[in-house]
N, C-alpha and C positions, 0 to 999 in steps of 0.2 A: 504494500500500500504506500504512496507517496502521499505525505504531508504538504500541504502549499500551505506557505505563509505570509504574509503582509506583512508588504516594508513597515506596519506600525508595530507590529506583534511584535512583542518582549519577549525575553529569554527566559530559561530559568534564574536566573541572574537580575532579574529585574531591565535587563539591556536591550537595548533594540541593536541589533547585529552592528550598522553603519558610528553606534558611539563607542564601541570600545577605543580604546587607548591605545595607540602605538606605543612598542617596546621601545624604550629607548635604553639601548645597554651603557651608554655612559652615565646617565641618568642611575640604574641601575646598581653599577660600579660605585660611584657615590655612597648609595644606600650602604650596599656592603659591606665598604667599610666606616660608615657610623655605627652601624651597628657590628663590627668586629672590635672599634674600640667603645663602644655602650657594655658590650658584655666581658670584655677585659676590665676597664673601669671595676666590674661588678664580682670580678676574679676570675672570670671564665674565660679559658682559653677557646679559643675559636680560630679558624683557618679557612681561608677558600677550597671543596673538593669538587671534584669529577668532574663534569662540561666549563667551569669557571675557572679549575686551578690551570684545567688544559689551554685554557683560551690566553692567560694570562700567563704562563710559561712559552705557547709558543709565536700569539700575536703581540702579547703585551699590552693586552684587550681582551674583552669578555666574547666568545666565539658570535661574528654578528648573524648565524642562523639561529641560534640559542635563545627560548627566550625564559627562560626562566635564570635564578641565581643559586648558584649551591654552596650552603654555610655548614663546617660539621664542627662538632666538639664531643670530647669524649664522652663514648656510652656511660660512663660511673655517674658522670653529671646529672642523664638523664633518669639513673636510677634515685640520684640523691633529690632530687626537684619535682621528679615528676606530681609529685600529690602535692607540690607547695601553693601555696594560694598566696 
């Protein structure tokens, strides 16, 4: 069965398809690292992994097909925190 939808009709997201947001990876890179030193500040180690540390060891940039960001910090952390509120 094919669904037709109208240019008005919302997403599950609340979004009409034409508003989402371009990626902007620099924009991006920013973010990452305020919050790599947000969570250092706070004791936690943290690091760029997988599609982000690749992008940034071999462009020196965030990969620009990529659009997401990848943050890791050690699994003890997330055992120690997880129920924190």
């Amino acid at each position: 069965m094919i669904k037709l939808i109208s240019r008005n009709a919302k997403n599950d997201n609340g979004f009409r398809p034409q508003e989402r947001a371009k990626f902007d990876s620099n924009e991006t890179l920013v973010s990452m690292n305020k919050l790599i030193q947000l969570l250092e500040e706070c004791g936690v180690a943290s690091r760029p992994v997988f599609g982000s540390l690749l992008g940034l060891i071999r462009e020196g940039k965030l990969i620009g097909h990529d659009k997401d960001a990848d943050i890791g910090i050690d699994i003890s952390l997330y055992e120690k925190y997880r129920d924190w509120e």
